[in-house]
C-alpha atoms as an extended CHARMM CRD file, in Angstrom:
* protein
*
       141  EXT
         1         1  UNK       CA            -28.4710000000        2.2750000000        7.5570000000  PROA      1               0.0000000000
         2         2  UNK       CA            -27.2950000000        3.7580000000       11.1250000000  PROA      2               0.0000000000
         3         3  UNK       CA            -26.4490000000        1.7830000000       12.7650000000  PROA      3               0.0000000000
         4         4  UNK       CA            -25.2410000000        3.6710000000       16.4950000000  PROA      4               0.0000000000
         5         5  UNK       CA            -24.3880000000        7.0980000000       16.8080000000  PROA      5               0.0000000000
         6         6  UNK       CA            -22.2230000000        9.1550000000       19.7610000000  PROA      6               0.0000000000
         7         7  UNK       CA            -21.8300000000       12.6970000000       20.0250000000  PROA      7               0.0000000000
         8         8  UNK       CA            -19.3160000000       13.6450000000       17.1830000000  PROA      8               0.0000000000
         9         9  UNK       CA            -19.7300000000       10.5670000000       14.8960000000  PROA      9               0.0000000000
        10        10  UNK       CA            -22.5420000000        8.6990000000       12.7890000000  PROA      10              0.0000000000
        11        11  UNK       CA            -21.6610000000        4.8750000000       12.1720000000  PROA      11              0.0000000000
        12        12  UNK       CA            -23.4230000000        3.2270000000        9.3770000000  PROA      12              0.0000000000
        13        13  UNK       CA            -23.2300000000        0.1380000000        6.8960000000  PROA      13              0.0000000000
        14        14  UNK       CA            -21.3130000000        0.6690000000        3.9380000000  PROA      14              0.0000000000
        15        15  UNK       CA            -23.1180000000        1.0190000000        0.9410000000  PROA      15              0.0000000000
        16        16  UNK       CA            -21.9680000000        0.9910000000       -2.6890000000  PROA      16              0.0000000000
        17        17  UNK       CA            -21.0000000000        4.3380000000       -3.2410000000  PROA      17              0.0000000000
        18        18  UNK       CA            -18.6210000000        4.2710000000       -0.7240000000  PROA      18              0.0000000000
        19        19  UNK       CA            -16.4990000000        1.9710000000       -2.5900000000  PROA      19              0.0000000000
        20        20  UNK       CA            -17.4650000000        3.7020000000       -5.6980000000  PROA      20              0.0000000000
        21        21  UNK       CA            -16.2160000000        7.2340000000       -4.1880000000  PROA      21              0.0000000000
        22        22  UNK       CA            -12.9720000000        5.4370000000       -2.4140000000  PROA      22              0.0000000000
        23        23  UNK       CA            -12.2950000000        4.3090000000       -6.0190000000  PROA      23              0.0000000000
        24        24  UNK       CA            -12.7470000000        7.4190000000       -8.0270000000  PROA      24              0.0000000000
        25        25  UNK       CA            -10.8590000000        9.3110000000       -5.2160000000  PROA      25              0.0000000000
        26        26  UNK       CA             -8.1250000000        7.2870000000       -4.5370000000  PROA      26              0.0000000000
        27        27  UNK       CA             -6.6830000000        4.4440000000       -6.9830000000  PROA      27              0.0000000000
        28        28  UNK       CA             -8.1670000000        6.2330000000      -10.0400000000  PROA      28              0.0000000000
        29        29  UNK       CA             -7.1790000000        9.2720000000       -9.4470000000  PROA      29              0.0000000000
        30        30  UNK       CA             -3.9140000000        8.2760000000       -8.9390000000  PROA      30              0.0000000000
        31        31  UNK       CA             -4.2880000000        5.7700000000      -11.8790000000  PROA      31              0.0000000000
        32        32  UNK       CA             -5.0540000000        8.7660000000      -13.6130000000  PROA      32              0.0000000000
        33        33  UNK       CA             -2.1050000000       11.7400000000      -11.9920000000  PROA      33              0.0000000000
        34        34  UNK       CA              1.0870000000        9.6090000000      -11.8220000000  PROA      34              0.0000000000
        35        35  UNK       CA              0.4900000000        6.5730000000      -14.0290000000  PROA      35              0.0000000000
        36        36  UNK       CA              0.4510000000        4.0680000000      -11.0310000000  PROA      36              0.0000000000
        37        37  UNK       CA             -1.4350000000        3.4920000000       -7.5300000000  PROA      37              0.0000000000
        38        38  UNK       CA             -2.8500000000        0.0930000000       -5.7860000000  PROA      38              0.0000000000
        39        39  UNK       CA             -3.7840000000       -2.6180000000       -7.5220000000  PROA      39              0.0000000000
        40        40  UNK       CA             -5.9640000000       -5.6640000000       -6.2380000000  PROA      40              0.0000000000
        41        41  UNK       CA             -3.7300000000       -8.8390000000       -5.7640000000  PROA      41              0.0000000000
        42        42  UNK       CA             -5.9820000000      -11.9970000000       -7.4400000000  PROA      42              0.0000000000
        43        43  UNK       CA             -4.8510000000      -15.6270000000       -7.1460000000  PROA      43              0.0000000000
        44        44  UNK       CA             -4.3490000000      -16.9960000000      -10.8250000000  PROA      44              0.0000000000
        45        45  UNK       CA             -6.9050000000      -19.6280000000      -11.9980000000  PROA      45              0.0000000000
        46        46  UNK       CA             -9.6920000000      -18.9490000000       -9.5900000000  PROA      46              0.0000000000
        47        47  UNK       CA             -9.5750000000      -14.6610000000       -9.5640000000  PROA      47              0.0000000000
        48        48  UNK       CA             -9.9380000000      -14.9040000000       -5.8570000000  PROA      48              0.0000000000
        49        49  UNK       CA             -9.1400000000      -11.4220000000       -4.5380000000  PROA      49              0.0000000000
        50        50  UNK       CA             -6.0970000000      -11.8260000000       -1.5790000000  PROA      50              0.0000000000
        51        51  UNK       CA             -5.2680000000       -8.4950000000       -0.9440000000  PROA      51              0.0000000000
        52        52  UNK       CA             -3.8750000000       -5.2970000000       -2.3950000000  PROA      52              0.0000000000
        53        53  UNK       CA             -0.1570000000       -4.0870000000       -3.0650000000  PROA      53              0.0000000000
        54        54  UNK       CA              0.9410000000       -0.7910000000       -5.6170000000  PROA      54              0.0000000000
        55        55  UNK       CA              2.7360000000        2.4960000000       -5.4200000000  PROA      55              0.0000000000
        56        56  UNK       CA              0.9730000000        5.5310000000       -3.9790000000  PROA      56              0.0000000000
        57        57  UNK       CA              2.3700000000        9.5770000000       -4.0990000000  PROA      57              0.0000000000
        58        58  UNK       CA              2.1030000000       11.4410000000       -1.2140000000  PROA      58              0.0000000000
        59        59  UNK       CA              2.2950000000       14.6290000000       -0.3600000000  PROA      59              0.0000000000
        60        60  UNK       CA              4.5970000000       14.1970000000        2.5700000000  PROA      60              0.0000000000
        61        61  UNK       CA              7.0260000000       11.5630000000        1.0580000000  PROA      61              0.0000000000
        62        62  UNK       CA              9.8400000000       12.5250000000       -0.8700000000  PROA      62              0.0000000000
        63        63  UNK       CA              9.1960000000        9.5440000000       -3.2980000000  PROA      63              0.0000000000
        64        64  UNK       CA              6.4300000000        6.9920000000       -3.9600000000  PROA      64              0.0000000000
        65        65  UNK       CA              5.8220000000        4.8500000000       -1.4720000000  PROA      65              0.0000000000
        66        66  UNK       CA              5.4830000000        0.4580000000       -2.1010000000  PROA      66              0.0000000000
        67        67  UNK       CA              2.0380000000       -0.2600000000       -0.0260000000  PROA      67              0.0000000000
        68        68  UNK       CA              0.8570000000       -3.8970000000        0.3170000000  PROA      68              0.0000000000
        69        69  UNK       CA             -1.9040000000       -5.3720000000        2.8170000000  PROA      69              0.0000000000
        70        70  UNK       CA             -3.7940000000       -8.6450000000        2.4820000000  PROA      70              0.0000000000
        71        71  UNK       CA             -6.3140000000      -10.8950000000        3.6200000000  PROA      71              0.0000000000
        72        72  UNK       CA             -5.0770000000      -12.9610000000        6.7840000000  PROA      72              0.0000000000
        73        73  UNK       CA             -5.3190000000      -15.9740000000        5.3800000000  PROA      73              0.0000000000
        74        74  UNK       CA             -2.3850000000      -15.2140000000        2.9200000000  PROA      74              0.0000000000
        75        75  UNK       CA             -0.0800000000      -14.0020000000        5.1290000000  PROA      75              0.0000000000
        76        76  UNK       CA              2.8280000000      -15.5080000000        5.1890000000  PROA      76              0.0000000000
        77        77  UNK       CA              2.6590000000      -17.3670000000        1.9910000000  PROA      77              0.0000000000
        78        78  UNK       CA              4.8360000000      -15.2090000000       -0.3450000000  PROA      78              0.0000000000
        79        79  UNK       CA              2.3760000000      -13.5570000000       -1.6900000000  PROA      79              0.0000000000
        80        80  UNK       CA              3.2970000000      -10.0960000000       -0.8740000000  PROA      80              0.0000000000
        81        81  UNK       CA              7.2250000000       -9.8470000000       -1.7900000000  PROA      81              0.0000000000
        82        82  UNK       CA              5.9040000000      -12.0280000000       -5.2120000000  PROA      82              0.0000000000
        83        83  UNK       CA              3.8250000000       -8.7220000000       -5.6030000000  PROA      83              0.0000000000
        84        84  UNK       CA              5.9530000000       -6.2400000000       -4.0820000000  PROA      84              0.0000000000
        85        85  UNK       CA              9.2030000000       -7.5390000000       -6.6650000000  PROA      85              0.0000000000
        86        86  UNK       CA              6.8750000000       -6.8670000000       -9.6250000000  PROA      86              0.0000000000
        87        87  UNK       CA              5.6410000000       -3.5090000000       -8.9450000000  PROA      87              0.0000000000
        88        88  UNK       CA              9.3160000000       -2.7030000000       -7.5930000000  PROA      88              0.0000000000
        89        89  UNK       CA             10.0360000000       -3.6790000000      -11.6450000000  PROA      89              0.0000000000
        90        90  UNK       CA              7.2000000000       -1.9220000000      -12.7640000000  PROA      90              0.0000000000
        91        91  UNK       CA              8.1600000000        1.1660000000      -11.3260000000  PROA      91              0.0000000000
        92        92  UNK       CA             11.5580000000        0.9670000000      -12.5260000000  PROA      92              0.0000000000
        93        93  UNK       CA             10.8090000000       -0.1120000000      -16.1310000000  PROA      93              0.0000000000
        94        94  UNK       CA              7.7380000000        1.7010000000      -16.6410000000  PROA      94              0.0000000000
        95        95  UNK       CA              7.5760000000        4.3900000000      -14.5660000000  PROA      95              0.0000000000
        96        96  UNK       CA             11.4120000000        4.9440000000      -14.8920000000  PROA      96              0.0000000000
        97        97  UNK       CA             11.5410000000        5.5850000000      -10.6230000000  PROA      97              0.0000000000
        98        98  UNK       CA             15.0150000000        6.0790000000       -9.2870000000  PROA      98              0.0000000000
        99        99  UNK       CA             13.7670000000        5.5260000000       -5.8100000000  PROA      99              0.0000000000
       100       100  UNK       CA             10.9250000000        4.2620000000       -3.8780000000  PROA      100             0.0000000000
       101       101  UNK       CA             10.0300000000        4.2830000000       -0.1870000000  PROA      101             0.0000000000
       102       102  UNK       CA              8.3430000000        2.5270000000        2.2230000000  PROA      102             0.0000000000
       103       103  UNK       CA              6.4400000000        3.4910000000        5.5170000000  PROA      103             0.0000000000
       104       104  UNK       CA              5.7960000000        0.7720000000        8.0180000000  PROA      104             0.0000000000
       105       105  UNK       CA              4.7830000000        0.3570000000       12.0380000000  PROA      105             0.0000000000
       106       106  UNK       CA              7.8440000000        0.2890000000       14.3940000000  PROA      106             0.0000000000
       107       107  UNK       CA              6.3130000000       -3.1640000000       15.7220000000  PROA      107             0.0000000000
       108       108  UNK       CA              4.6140000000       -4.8540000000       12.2830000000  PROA      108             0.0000000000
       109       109  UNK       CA              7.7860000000       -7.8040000000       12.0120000000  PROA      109             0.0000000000
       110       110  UNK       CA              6.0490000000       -9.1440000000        9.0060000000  PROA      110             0.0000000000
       111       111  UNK       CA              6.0740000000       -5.7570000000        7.0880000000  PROA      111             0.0000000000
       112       112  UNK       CA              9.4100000000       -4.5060000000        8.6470000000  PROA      112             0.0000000000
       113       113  UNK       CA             11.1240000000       -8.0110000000        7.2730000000  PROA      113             0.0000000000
       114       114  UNK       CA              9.2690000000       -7.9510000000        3.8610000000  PROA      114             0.0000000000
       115       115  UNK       CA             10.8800000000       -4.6520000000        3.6870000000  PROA      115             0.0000000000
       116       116  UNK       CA             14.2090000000       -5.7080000000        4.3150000000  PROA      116             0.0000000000
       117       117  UNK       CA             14.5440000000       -8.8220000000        2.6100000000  PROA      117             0.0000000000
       118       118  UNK       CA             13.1670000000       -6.8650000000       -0.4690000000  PROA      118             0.0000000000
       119       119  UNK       CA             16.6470000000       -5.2530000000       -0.4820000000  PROA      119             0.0000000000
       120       120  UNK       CA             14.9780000000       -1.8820000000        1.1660000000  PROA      120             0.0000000000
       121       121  UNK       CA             17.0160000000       -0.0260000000        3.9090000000  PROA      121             0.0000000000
       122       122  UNK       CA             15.8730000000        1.4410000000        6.9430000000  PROA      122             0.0000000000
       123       123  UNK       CA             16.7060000000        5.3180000000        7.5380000000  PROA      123             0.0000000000
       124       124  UNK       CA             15.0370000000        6.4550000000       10.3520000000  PROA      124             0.0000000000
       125       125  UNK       CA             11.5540000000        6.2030000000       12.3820000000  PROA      125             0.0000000000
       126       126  UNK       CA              9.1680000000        9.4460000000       11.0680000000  PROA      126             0.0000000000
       127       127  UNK       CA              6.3130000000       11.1160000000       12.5100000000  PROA      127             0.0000000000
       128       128  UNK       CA              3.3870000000        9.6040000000        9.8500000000  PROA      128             0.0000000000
       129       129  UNK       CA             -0.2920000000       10.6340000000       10.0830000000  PROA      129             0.0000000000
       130       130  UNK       CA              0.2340000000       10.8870000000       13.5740000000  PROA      130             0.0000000000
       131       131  UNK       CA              2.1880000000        7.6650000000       14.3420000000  PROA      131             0.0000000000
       132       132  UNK       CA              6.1600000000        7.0970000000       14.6690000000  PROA      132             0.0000000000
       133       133  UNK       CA              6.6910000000        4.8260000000       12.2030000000  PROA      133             0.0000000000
       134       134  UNK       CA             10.1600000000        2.8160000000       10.4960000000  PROA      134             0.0000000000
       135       135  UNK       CA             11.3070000000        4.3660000000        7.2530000000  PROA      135             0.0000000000
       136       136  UNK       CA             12.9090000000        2.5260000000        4.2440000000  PROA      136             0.0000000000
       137       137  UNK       CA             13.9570000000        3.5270000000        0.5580000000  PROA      137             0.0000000000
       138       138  UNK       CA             15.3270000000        1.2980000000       -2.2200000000  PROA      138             0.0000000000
       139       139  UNK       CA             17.3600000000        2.7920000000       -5.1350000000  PROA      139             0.0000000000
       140       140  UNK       CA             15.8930000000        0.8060000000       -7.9490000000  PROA      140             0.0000000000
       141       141  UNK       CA             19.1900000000        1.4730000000      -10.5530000000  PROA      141             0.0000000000
């Protein structure tokens, strides 16, 4: 359903092939090319769905990159570094990854900290899809 539209753009609901085609597209595919991607973050006991956290490959990083983003209401709880540690083992274990990066905004204090107190170091503020952003790597030896 539309629901406004301007000059250049049409904005509508979402319907369920949206998520279907983000899906197939996105963590799938890269389920499917590199072995890892984003995986949903689900409280245990109750399966509630808090956020997301994984490794994604892109084309303009060196290595793969640790993403993580939740739900508001479970910030500051842990819940990320708990996440971000286990993939960080995952991809050393499993995926046998020397190094990973991380991409962050120069003025996001909860990401930039996570990052840091995950043992990450900063290297230097990039140009990323259009936005100056803080840098990081971890060796993971």
């Amino acid at each position: 359903m539309i629901v406004s539209q301007t000059e250049r753009l049409i904005i509508r609901l979402f319907e369920l092939t949206d998520a279907m085609d983000y899906m197939r597209t996105g963590p799938m595919a890269s389920y499917e090319k590199f072995g890892f991607g984003l995986y949903v973050l689900e409280l245990q006991g109750c399966h509630t769905p808090i956020g997301m956290c994984g490794l994604l490959k892109r084309d303009n990083l060196e290595y793969a990159d640790l993403g993580f983003a939740l739900l508001p209401q479970f910030y500051r709880k842990g819940y990320a570094k708990e996440a971000s540690l286990a993939v960080l083992t995952e991809a050393r274990d499993n995926y046998k990854l020397s190094k990973v990066s991380a991409v962050t905004a120069l003025f996001n204090t909860g990401s930039n900290h996570l990052l840091t107190s995950l043992s990450f170091s900063y290297k230097e503020k990039i140009e990323f899809y259009q936005q100056e952003t803080n840098y990081y790597e971890i060796a993971l030896n």
